[in-house]
PyMOL Python script that loads the backbone (N, CA, C, O; Angstrom):
from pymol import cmd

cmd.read_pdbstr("""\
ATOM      1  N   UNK A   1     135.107 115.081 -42.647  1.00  0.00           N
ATOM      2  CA  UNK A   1     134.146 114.504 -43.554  1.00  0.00           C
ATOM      3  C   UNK A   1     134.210 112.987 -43.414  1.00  0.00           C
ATOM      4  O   UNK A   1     135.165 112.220 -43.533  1.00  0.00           O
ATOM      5  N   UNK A   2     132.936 112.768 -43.130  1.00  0.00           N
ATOM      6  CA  UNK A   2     132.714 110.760 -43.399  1.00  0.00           C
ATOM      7  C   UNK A   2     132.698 110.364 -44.417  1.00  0.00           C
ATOM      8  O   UNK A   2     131.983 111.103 -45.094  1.00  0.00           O
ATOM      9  N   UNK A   3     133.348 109.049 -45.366  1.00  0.00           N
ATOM     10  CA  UNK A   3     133.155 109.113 -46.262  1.00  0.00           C
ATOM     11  C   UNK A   3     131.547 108.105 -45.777  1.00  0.00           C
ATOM     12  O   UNK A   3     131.003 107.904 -44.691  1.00  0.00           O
ATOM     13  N   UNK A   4     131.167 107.595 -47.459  1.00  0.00           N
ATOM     14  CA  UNK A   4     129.797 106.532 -46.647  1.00  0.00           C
ATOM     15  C   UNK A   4     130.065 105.408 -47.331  1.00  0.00           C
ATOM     16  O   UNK A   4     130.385 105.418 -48.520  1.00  0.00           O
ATOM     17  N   UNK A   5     129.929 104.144 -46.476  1.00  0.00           N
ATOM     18  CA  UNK A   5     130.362 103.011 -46.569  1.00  0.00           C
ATOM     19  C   UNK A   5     129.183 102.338 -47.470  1.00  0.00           C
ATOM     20  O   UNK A   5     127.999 102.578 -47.233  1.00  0.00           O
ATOM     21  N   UNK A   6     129.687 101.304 -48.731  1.00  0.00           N
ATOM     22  CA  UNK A   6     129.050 100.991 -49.500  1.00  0.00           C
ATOM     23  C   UNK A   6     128.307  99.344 -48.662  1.00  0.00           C
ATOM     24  O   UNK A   6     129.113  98.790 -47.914  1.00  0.00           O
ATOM     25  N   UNK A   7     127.403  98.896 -48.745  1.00  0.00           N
ATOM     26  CA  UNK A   7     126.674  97.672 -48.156  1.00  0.00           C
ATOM     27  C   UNK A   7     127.431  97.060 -48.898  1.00  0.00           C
ATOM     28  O   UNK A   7     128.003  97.490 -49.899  1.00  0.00           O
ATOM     29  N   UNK A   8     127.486  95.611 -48.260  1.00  0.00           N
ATOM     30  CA  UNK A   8     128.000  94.447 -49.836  1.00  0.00           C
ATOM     31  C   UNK A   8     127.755  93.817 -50.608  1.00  0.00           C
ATOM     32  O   UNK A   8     128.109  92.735 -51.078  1.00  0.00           O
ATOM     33  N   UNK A   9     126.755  94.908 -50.844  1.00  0.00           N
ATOM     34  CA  UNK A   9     125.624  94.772 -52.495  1.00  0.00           C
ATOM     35  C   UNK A   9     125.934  95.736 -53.490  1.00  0.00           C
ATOM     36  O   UNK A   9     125.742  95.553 -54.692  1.00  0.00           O
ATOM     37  N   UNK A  10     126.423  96.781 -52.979  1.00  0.00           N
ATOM     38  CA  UNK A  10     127.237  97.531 -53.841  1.00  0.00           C
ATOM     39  C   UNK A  10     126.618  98.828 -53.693  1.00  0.00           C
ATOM     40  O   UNK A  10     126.991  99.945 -54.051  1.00  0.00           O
ATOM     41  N   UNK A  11     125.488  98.386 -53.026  1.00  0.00           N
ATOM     42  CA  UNK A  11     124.671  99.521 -52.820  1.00  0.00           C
ATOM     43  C   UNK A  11     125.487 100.625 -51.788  1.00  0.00           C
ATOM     44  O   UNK A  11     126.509 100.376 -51.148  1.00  0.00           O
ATOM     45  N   UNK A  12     124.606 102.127 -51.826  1.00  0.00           N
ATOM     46  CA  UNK A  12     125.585 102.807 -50.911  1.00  0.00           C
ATOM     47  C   UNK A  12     124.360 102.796 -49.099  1.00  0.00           C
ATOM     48  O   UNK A  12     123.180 103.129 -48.989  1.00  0.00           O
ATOM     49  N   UNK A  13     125.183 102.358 -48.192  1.00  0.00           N
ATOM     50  CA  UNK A  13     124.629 101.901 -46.623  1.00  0.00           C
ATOM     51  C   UNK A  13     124.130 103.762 -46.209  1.00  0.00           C
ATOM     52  O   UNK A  13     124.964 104.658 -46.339  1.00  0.00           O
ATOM     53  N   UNK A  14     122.819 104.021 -45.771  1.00  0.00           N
ATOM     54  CA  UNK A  14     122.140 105.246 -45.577  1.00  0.00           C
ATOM     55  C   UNK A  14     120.833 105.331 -44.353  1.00  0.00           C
ATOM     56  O   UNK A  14     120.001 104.439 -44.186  1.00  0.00           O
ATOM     57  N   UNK A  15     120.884 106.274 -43.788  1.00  0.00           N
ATOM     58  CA  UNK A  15     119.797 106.236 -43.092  1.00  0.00           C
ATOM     59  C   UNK A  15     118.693 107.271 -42.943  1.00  0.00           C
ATOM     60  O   UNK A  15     119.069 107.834 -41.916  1.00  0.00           O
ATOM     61  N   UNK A  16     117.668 107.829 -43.278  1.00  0.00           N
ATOM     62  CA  UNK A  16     117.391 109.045 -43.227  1.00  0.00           C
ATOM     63  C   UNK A  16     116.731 109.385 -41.903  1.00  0.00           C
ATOM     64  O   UNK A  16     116.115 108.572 -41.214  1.00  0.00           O
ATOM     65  N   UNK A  17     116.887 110.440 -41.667  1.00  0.00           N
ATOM     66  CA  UNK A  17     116.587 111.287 -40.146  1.00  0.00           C
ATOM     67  C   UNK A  17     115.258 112.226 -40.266  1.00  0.00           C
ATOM     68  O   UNK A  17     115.273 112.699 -41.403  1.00  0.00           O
ATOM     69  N   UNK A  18     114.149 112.672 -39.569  1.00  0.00           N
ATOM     70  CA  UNK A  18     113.260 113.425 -39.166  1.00  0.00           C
ATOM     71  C   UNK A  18     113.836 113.951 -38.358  1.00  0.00           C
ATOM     72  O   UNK A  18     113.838 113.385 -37.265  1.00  0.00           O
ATOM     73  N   UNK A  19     114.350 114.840 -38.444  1.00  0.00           N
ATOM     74  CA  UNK A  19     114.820 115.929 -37.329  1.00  0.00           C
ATOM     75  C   UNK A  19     113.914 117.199 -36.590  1.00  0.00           C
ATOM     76  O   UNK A  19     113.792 118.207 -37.286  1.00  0.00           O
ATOM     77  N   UNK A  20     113.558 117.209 -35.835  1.00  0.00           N
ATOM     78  CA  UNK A  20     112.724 118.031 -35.238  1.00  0.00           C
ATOM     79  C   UNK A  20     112.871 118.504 -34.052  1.00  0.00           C
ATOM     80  O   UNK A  20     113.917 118.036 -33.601  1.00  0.00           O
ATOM     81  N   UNK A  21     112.228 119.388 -33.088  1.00  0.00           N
ATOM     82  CA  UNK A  21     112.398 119.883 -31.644  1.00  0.00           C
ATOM     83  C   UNK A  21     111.100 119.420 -31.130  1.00  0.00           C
ATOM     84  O   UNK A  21     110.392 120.221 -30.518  1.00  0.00           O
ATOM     85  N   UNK A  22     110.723 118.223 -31.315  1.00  0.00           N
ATOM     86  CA  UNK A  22     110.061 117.922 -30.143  1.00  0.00           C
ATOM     87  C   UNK A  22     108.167 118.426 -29.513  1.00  0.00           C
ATOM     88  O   UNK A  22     107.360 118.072 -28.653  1.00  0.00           O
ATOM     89  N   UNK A  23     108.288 119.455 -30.657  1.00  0.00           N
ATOM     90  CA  UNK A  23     107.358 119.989 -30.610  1.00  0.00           C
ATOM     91  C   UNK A  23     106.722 120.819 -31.978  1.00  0.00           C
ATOM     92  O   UNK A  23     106.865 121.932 -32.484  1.00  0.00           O
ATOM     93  N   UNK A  24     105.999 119.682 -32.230  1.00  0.00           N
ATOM     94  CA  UNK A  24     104.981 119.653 -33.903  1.00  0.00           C
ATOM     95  C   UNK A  24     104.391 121.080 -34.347  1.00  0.00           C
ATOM     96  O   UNK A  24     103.829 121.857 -33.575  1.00  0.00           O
ATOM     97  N   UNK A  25     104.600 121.287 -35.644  1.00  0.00           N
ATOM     98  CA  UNK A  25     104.277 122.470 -35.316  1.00  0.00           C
ATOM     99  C   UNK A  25     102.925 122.559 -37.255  1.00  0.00           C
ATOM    100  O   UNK A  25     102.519 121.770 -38.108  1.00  0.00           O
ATOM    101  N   UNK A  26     102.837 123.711 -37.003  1.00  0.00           N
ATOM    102  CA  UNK A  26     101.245 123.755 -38.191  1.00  0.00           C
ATOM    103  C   UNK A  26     102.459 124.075 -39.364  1.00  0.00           C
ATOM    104  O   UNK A  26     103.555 124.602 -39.175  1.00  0.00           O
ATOM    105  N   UNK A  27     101.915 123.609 -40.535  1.00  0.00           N
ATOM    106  CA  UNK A  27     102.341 123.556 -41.535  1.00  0.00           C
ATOM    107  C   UNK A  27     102.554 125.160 -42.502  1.00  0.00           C
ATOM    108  O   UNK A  27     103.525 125.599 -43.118  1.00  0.00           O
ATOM    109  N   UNK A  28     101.505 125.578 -42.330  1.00  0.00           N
ATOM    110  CA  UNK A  28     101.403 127.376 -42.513  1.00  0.00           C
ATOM    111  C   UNK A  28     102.456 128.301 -41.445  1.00  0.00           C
ATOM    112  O   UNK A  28     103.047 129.310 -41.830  1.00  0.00           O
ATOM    113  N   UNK A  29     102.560 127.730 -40.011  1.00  0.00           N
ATOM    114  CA  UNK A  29     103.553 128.617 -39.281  1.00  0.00           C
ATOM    115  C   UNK A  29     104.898 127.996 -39.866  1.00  0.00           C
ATOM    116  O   UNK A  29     105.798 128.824 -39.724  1.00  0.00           O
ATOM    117  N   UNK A  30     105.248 127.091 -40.336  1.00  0.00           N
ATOM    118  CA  UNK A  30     106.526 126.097 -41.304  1.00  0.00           C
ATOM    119  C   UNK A  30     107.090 127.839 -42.245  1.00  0.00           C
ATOM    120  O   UNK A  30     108.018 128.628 -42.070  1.00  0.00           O
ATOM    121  N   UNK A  31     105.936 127.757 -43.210  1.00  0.00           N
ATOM    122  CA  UNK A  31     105.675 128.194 -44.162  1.00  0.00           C
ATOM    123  C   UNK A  31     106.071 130.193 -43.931  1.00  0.00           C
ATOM    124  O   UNK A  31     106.850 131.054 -44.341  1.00  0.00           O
ATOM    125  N   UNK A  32     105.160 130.058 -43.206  1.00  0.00           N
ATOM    126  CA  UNK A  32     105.404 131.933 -42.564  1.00  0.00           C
ATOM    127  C   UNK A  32     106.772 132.216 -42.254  1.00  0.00           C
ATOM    128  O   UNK A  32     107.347 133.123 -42.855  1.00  0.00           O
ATOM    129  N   UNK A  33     107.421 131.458 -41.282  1.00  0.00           N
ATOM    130  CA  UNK A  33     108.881 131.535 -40.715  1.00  0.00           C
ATOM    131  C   UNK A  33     109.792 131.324 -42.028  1.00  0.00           C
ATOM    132  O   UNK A  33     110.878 131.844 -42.284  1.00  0.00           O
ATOM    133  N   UNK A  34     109.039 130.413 -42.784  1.00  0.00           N
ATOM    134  CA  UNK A  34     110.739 130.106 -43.877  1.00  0.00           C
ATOM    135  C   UNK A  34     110.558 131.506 -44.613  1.00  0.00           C
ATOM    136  O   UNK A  34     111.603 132.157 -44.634  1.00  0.00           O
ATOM    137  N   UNK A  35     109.330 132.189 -45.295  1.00  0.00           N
ATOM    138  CA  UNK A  35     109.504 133.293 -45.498  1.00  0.00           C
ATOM    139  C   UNK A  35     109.235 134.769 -45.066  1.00  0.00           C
ATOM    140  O   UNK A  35     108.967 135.773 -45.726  1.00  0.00           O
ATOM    141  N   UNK A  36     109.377 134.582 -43.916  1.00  0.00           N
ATOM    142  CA  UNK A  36     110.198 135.242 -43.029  1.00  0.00           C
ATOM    143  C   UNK A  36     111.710 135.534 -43.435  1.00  0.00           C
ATOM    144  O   UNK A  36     112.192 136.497 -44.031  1.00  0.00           O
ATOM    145  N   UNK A  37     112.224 134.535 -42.982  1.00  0.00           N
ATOM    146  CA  UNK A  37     113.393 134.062 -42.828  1.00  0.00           C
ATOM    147  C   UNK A  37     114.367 134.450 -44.284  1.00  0.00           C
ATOM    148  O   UNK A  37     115.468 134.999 -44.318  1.00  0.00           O
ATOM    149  N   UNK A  38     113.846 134.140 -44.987  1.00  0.00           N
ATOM    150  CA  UNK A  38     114.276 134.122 -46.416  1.00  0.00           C
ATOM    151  C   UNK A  38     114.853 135.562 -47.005  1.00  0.00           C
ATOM    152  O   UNK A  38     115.902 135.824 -47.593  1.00  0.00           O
ATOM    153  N   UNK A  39     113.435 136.604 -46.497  1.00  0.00           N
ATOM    154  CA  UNK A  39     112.842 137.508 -46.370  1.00  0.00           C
ATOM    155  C   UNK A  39     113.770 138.494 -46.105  1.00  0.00           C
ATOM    156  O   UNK A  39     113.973 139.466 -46.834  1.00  0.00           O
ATOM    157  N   UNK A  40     114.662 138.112 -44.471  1.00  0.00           N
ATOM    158  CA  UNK A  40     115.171 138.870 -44.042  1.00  0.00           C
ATOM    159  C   UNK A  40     116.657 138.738 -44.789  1.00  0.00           C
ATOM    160  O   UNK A  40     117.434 139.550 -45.289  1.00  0.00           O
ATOM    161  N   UNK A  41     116.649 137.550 -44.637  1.00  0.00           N
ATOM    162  CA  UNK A  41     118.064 137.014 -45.027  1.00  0.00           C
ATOM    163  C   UNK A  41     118.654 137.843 -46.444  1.00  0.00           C
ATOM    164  O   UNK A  41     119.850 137.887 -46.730  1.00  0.00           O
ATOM    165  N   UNK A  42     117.591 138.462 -47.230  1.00  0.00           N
ATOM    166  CA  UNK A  42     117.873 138.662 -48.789  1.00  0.00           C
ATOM    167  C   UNK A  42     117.069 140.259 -48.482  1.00  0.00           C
ATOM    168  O   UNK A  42     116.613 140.787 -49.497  1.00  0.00           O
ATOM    169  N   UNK A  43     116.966 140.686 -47.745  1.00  0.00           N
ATOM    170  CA  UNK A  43     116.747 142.260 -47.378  1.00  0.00           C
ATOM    171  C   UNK A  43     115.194 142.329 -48.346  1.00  0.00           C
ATOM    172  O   UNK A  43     114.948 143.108 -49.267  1.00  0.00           O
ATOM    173  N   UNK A  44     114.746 141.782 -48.062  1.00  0.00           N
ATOM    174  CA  UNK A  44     113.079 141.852 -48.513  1.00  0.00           C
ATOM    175  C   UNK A  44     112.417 140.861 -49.118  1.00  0.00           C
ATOM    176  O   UNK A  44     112.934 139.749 -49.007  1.00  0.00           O
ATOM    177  N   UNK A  45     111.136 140.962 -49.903  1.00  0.00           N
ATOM    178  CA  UNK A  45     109.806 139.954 -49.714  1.00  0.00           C
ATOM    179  C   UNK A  45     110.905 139.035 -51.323  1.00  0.00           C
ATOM    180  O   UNK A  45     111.708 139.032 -52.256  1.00  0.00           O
ATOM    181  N   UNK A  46     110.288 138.653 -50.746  1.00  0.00           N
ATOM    182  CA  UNK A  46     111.297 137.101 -52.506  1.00  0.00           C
ATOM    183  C   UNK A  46     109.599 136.976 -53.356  1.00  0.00           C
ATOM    184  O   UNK A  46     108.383 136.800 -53.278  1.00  0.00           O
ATOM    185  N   UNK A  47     110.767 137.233 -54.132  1.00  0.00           N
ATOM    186  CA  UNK A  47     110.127 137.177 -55.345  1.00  0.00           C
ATOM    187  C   UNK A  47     110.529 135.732 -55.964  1.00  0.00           C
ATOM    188  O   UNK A  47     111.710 135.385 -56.001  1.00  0.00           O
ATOM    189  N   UNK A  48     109.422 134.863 -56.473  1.00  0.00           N
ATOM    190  CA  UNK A  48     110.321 133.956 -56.988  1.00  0.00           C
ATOM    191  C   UNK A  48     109.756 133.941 -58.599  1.00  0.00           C
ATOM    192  O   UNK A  48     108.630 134.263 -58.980  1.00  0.00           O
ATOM    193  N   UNK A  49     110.934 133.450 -59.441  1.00  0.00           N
ATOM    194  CA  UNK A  49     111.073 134.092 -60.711  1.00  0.00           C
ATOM    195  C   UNK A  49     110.928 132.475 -61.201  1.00  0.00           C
ATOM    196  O   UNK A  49     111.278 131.537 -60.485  1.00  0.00           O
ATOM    197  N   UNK A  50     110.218 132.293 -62.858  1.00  0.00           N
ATOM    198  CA  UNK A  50     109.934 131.517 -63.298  1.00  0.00           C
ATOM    199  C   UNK A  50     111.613 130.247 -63.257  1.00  0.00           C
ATOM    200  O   UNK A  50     111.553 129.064 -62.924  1.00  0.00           O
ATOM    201  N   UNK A  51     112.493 130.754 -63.556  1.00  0.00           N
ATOM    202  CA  UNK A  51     113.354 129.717 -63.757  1.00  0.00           C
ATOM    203  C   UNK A  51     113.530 129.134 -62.555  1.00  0.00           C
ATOM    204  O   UNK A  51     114.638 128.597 -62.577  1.00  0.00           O
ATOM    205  N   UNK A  52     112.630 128.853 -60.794  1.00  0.00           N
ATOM    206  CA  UNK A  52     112.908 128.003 -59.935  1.00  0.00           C
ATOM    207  C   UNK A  52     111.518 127.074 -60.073  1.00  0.00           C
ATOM    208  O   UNK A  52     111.392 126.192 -59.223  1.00  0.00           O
ATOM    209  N   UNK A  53     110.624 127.192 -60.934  1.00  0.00           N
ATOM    210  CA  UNK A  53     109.469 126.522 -61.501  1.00  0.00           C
ATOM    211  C   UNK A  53     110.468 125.033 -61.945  1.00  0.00           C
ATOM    212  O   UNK A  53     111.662 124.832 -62.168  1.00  0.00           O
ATOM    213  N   UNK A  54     108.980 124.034 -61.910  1.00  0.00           N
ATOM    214  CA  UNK A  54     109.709 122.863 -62.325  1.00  0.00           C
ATOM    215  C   UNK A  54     110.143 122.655 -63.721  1.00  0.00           C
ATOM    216  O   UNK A  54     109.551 123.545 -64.332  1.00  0.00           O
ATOM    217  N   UNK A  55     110.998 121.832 -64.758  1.00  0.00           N
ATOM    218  CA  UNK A  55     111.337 122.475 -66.089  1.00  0.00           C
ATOM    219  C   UNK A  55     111.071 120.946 -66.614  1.00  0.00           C
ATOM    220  O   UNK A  55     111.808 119.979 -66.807  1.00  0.00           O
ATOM    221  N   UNK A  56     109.893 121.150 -66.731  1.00  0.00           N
ATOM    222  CA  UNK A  56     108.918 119.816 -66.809  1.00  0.00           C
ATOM    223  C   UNK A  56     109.463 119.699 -68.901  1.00  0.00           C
ATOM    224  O   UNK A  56     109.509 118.564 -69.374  1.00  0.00           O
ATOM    225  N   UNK A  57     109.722 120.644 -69.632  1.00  0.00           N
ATOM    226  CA  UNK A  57     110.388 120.104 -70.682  1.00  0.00           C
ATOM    227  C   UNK A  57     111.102 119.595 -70.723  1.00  0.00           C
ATOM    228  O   UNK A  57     110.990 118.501 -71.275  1.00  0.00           O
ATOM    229  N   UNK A  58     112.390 120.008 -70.163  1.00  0.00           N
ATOM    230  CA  UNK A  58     113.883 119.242 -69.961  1.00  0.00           C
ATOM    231  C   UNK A  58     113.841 117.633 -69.441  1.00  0.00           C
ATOM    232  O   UNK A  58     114.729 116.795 -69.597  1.00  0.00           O
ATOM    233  N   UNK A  59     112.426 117.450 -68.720  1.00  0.00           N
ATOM    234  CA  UNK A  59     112.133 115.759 -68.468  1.00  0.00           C
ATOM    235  C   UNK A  59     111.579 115.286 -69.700  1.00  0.00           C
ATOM    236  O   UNK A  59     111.999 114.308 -70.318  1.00  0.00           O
ATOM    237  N   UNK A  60     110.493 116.115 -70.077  1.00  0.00           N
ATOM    238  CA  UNK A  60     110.002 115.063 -71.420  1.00  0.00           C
ATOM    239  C   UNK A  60     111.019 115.041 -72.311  1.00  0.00           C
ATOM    240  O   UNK A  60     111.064 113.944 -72.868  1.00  0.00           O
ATOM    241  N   UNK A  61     112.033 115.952 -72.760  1.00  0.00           N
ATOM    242  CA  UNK A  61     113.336 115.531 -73.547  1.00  0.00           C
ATOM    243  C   UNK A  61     113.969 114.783 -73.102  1.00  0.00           C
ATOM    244  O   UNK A  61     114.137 113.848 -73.886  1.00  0.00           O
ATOM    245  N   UNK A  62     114.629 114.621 -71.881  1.00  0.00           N
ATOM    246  CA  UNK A  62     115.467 113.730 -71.595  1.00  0.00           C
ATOM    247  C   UNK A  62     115.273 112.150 -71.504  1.00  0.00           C
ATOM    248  O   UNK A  62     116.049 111.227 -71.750  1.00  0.00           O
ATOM    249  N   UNK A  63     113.669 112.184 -70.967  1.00  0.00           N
ATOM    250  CA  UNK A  63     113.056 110.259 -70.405  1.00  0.00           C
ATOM    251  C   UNK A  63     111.665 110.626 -71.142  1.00  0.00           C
ATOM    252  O   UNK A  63     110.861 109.790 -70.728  1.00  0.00           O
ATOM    253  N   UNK A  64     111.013 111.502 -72.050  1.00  0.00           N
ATOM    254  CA  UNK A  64     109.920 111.202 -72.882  1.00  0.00           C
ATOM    255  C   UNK A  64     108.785 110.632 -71.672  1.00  0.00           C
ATOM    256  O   UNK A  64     107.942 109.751 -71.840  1.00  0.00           O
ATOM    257  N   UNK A  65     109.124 111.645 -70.058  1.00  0.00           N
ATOM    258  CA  UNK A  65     107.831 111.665 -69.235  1.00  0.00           C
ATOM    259  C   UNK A  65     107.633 113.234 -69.418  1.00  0.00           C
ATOM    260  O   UNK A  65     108.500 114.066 -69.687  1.00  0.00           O
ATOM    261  N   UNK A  66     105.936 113.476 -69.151  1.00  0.00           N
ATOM    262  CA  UNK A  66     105.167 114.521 -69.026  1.00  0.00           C
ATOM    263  C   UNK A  66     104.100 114.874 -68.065  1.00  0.00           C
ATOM    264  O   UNK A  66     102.908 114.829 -68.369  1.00  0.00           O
ATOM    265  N   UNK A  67     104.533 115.220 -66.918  1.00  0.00           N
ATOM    266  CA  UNK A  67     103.574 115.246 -65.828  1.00  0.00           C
ATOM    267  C   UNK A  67     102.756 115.755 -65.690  1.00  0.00           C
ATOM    268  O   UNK A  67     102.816 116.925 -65.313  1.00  0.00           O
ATOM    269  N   UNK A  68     101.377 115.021 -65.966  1.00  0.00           N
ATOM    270  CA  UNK A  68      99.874 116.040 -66.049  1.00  0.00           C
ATOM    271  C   UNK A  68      99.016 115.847 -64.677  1.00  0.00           C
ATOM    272  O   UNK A  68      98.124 116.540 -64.187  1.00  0.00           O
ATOM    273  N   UNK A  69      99.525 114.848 -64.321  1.00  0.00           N
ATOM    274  CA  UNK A  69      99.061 114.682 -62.024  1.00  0.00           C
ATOM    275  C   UNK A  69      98.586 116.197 -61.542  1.00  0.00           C
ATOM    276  O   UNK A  69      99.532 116.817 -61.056  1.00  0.00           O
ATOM    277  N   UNK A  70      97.428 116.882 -61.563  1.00  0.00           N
ATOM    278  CA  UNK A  70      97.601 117.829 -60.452  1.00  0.00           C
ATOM    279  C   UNK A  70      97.865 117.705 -58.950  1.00  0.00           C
ATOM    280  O   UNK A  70      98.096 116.565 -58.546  1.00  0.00           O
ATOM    281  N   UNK A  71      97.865 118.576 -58.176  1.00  0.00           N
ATOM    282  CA  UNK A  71      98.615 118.267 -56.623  1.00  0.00           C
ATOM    283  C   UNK A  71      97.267 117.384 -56.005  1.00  0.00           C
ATOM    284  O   UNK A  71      97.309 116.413 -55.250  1.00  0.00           O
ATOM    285  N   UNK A  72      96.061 118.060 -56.590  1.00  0.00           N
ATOM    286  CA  UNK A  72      95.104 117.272 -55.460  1.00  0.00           C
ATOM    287  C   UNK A  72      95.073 116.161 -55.959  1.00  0.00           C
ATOM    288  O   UNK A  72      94.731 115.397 -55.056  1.00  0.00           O
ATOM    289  N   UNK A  73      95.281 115.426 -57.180  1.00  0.00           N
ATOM    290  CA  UNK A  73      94.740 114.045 -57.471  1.00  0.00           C
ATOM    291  C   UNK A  73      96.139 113.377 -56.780  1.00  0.00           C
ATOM    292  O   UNK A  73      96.037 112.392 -56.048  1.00  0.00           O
ATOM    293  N   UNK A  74      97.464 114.000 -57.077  1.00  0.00           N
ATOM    294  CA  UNK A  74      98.493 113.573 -56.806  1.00  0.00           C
ATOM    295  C   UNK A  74      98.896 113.323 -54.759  1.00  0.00           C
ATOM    296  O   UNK A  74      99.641 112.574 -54.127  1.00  0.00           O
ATOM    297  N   UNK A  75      98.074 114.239 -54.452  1.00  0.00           N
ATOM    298  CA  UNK A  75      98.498 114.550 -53.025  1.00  0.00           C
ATOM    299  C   UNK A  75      97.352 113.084 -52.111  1.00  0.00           C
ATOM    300  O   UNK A  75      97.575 112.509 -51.046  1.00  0.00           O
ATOM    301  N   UNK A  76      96.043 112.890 -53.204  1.00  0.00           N
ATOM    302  CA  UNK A  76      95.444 111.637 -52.841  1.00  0.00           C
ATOM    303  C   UNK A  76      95.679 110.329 -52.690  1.00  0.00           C
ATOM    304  O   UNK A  76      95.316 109.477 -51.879  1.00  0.00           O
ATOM    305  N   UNK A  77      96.699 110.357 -54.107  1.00  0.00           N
ATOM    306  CA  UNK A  77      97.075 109.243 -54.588  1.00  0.00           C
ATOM    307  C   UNK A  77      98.423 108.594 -53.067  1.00  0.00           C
ATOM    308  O   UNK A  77      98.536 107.512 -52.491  1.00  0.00           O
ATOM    309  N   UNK A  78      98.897 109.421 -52.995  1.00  0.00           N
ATOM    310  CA  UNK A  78     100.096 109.378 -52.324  1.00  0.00           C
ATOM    311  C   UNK A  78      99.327 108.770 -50.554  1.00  0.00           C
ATOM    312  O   UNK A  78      99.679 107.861 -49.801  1.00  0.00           O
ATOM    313  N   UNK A  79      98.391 109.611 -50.482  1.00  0.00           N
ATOM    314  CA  UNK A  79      97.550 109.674 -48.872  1.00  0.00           C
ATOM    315  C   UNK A  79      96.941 108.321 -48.748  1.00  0.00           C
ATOM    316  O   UNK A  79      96.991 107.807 -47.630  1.00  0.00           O
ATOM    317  N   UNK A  80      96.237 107.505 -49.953  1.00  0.00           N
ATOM    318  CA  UNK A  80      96.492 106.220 -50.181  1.00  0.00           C
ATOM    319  C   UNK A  80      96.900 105.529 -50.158  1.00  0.00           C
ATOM    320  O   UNK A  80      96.523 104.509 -49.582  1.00  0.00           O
ATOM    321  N   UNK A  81      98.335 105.732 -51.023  1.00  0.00           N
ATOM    322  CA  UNK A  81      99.458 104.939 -50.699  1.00  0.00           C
ATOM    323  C   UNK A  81      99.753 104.597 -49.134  1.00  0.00           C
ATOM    324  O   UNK A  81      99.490 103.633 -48.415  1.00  0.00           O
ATOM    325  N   UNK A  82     100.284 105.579 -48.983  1.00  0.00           N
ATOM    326  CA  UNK A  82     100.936 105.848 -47.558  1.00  0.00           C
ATOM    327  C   UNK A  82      99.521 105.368 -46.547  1.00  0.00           C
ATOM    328  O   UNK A  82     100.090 105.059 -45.500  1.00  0.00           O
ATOM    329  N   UNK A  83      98.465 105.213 -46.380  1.00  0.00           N
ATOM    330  CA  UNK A  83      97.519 104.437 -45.515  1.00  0.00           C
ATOM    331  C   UNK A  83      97.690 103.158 -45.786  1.00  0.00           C
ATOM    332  O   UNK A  83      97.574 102.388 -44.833  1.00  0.00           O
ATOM    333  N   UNK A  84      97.993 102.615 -47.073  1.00  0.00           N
ATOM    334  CA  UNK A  84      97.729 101.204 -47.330  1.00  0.00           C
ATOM    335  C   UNK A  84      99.399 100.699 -46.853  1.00  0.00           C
ATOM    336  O   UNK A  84      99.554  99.703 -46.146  1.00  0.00           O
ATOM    337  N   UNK A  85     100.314 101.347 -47.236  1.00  0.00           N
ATOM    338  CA  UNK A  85     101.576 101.203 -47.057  1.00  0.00           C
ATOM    339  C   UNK A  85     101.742 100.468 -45.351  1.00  0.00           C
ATOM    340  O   UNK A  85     102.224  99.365 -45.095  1.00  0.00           O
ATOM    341  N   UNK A  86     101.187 101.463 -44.382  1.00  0.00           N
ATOM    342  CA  UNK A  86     101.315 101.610 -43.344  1.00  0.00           C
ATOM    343  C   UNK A  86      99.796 100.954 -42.319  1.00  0.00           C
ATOM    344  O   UNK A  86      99.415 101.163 -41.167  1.00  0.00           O
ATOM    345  N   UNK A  87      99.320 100.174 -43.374  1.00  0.00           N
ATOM    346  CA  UNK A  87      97.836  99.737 -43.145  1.00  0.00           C
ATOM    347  C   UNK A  87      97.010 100.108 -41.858  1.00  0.00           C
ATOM    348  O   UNK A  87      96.511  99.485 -40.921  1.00  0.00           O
ATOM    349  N   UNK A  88      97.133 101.818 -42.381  1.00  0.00           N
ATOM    350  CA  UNK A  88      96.485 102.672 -41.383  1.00  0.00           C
ATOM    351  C   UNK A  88      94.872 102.095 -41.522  1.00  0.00           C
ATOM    352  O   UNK A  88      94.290 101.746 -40.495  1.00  0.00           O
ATOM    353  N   UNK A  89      94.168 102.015 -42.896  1.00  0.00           N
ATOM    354  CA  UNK A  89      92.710 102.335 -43.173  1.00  0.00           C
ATOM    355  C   UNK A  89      92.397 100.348 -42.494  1.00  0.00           C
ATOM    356  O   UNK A  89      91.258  99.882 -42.453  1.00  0.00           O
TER     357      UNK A  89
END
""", "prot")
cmd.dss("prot")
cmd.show_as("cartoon", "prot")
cmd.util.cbc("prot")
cmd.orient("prot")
């Protein structure tokens, strides 16, 4: 085990990785294989049960946020960002 070396800001020094093979693949075949995969791994189709849902109460109790963003306004907002970020447009 590494430990990870703190910068001398106090901050902790990190790098994050895209790991991939080289060859891009569709987001739905992503999707098929993980449950697949899942699938087999747990001897049939997964069921997923409300308590892996997000527990969007336990945030408004804790920091008094309440997330009403749906994915498409949210998934825009972000596609924005990330163009202007990267001053694709």
């Amino acid at each position: 085990m590494v430990s990870t070396p703190l910068k001398g800001d106090g901050e902790v020094a990190h790098r994050v990785f895209n790991i991939g093979n080289n060859s891009p693949e569709k987001l739905m075949k992503f999707i098929t294989a993980q449950e697949q995969a899942l699938g087999n791994a747990m001897g049939g189709e997964i069921e997923f049960k409300k308590e892996f849902e997000p527990i969007n109460e336990k945030i408004q109790e804790d920091v008094g946020f309440k997330p009403e963003t749906s994915i498409e306004v949210g998934l825009l907002w972000f596609a924005n960002w990330y163009a202007d970020y990267y001053k694709i447009k």
